[in-house]
Every structure is written in structure tokens, then in C-alpha cells.
C-alpha positions in Angstrom: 75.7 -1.1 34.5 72.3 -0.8 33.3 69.6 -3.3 35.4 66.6 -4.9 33.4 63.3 -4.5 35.4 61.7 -7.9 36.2 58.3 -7.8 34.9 56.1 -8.3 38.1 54.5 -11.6 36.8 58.3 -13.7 37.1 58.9 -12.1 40.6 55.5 -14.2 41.8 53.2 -11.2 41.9 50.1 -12.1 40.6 47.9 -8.8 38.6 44.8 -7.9 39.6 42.6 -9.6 36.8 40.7 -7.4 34.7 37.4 -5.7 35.5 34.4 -6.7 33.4 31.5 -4.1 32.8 28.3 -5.7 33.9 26.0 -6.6 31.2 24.0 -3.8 30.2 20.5 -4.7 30.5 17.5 -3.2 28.8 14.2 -2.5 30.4 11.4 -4.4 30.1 9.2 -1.9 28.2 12.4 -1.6 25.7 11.9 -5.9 24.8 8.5 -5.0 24.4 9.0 -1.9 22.5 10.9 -3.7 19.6 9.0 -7.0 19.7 5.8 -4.1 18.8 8.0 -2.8 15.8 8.6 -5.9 14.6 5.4 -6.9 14.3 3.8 -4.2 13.3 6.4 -4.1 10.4 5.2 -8.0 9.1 1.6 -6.6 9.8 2.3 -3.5 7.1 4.2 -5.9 4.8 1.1 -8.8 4.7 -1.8 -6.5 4.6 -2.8 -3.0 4.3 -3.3 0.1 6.3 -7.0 1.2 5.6 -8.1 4.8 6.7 -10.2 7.7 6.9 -8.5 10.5 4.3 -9.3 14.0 4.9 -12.7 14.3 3.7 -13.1 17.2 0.8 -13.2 17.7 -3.4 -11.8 14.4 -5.1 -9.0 15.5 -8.1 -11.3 15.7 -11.3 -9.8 14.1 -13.9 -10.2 12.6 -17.3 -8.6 10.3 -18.7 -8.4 7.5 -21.9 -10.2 4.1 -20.9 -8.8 0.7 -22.3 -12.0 0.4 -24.1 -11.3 3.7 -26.0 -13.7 5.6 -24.2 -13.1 9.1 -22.6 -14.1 8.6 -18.7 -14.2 11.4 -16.4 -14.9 11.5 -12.5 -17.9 13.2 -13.2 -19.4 10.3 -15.3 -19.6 8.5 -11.8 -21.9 11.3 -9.9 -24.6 9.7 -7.9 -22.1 6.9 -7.4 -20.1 5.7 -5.0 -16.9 4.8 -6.7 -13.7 3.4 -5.8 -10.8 4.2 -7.6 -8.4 1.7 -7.6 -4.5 2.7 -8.2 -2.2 0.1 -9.3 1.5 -0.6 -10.9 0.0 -2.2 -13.6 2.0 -4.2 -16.6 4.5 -6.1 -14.6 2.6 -6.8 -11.6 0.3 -10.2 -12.1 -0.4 -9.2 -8.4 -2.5 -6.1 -9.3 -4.1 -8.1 -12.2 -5.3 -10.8 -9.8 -6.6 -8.7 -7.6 -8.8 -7.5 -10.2 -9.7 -10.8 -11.5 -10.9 -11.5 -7.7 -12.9 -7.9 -7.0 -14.9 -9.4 -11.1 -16.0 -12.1 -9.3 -17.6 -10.3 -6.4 -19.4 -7.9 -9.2 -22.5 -8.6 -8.1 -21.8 -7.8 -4.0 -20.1 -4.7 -5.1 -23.2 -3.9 -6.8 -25.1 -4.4 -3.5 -22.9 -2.3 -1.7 -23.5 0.2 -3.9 -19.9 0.5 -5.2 -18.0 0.7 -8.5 -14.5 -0.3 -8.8 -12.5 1.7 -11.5 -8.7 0.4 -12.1 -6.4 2.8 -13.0 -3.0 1.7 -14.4 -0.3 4.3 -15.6 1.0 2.2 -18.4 -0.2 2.6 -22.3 -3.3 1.2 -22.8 -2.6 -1.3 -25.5 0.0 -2.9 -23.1 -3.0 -2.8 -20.4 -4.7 -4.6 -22.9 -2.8 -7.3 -23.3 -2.5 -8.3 -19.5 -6.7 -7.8 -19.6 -6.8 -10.7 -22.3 -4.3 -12.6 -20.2 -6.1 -12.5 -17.2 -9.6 -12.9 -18.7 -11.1 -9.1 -17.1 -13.6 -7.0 -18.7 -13.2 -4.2 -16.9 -12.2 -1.1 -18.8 -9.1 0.2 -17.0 -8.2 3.9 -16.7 -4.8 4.7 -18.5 -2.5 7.5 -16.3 0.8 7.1 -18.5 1.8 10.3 -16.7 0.9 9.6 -13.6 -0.7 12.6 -12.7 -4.3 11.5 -11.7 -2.0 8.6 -9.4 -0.4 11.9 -8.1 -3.0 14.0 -7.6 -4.3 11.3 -5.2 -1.1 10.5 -3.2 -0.8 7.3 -4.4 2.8 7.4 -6.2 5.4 5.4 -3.9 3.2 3.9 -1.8 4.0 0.2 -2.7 7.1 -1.2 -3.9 8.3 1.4 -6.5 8.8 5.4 -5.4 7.7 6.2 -8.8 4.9 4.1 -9.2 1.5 3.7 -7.7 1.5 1.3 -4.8 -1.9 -1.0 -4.0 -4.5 1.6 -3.4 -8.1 2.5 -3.2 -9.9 5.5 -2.6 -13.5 5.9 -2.2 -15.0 8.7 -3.9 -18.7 9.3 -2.6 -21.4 10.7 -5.3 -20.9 13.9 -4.4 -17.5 13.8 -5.6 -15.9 14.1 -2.2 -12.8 11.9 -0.8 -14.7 9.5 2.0 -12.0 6.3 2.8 -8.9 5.3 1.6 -6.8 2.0 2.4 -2.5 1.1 1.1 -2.3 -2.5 0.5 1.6 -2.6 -0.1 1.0 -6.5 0.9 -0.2 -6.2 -3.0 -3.9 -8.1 -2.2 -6.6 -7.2 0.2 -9.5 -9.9 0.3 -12.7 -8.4 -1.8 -14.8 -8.8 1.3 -12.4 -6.7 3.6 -12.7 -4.3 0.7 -16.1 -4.2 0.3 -16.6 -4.0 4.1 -14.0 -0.6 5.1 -15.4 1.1 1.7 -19.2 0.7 1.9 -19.0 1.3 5.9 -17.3 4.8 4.8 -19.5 5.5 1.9 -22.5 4.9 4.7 -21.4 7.8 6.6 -21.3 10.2 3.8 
């Protein structure tokens, strides 16, 4: 005759409960470690990163001006310029920002620096969003993007195929001096003005 085995729990035994791991806990320096990331991360999303480029030649270019002109970086030696790259048509953002850098013309002008937009969209479409916004400054048309390429500024913003938020200072000897990302899509004019003319005063 075959006998069932009595589990051990109806013969009064009692099993051993089960072992818990202890809770794994991290180190100080870890909490800290992430808390930094974090806000680092909200930092790069709300503002910009400004910063010194490696300094030599600027790109030369030429290129088709909303006005119908022909403007080249050459037209600007003797001049500190600063070039700035944009998404353009679809982005009231980089519109605004333009509409707020017009009406600090004249402390631009005592800084001694000219902002040139560049857009890579056709420039009757540019057009158009220049009406809408009330500017009268020509932009610079890229539709190719290579003058945005030739700078590094493709995928630096929202889009990896279009230029992010970003100016480059171009001193008048036609040599690379300060750049700064804004991927938050607006920097205040008077930040601007401040990290550009303080790295056009070093040239």
C-alpha cells in the first residue's frame, strides 16, 4: 500500500519564514549624483549653453538675402558680426526672438555688433513671417543648409535636420571668437549682448 506524505505544515511543523534581502541602499554621492543630472537637464532645456568655439577661419559664404540682395561674410569685415541660425518658418519662437534683438538695435550698435539671421527656408516664405512679425531685418536664406552646416549648427535644437537656436560671433577679421546653443529657443538680448561683445573684446 502506497503512504501519502503529510505535508510538514498539518503535522504542526511550522517553516522557516522566508528570508528578505536587505534594502539595497545607494550612497550618498549617488542621490546627489542624479539630483545634478536632473537639473542640469531643466537647465539645458530653459536656457542655453554659451561657449568659447575653437577660435580660427569662419566658413565664407554667400548667400541670397530676403531683400534680394547678394550678402557675403566678407561684406561684414571690420565688423563684429553675429550670425544667428535658426529653424525658421514654423517657429514663431525664432521670429520673436528677432523681434526682441530689433528692439535693442541701438545697444547692439554700442556693442559694436551686427546680428544677421539666417533661416534655411525660401525666402518668399521668410518673407511672409517678416511681415507677420513686423522685422526689417533682411534675413539670410540657406534652403540647403549648407552655411547652417558648415557652422555645426544642424540638430542642435529640436529637429536633427534643422538648425537649432544658435549664434556665433564672427570677429572683423573673419575668425570664429564665441558661440552659444539656446535649444530653450530664447536667450534674453542683454545676456546676448553681454557673452558676445565680452568675446569679441578679447579678439
Amino acid at each position: 500500500m502506497t503512504r501519502t506524505r503529510t505535508p510538514a505544515r498539518s503535522r504542526g511543523r511550522r517553516l522557516p519564514p522566508p528570508r528578505r534581502r536587505p534594502a539595497r541602499r545607494w550612497p550618498a554621492w549617488a542621490a546627489l549624483g542624479g539630483v545634478a543630472l536632473v537639473v542640469a537637464l531643466m537647465l539645458l532645456a530653459a536656457g542655453g549653453s554659451p561657449n568659447q568655439p575653437e577660435e580660427g577661419p569662419a566658413p565664407r559664404f554667400s548667400l541670397a538675402a530676403t531683400d534680394g540682395g547678394q550678402v557675403s561674410l566678407d561684406d561684414y569685415r571690420g565688423r563684429n558680426v553675429v550670425l544667428y541660425f535658426n529653424e525658421g518658418v514654423g517657429c514663431d519662437a525664432c521670429f520673436y526672438q528677432m523681434v526682441e534683438l530689433e528692439k535693442h538695435g541701438d545697444h547692439l550698435a554700442d556693442a559694436g555688433l551686427t546680428v544677421v539671421p539666417v533661416a534655411v527656408n525660401p525666402a518668399g516664405a521668410v518673407r511672409q513671417e517678416m511681415e507677420r512679425f513686423g522685422l526689417t531685418t533682411p534675413f539670410l536664406v540657406d534652403p540647403d543648409r549648407r552655411v547652417s552646416a558648415a557652422y555645426g549648427t544642424i540638430g542642435t535644437g529640436h529637429h536633427a535636420d534643422l538648425p537649432g537656436h544658435s549664434f556665433v560671433l564672427v570677429d572683423g577679421t573673419g575668425r570664429l571668437r564665441w558661440r552659444g546653443d539656446y535649444p530653450g529657443m530664447f536667450v534674453p538680448p542683454d545676456e546676448l549682448i553681454a557673452s558676445a561683445a565680452g568675446a569679441a573684446g578679447r579678439s
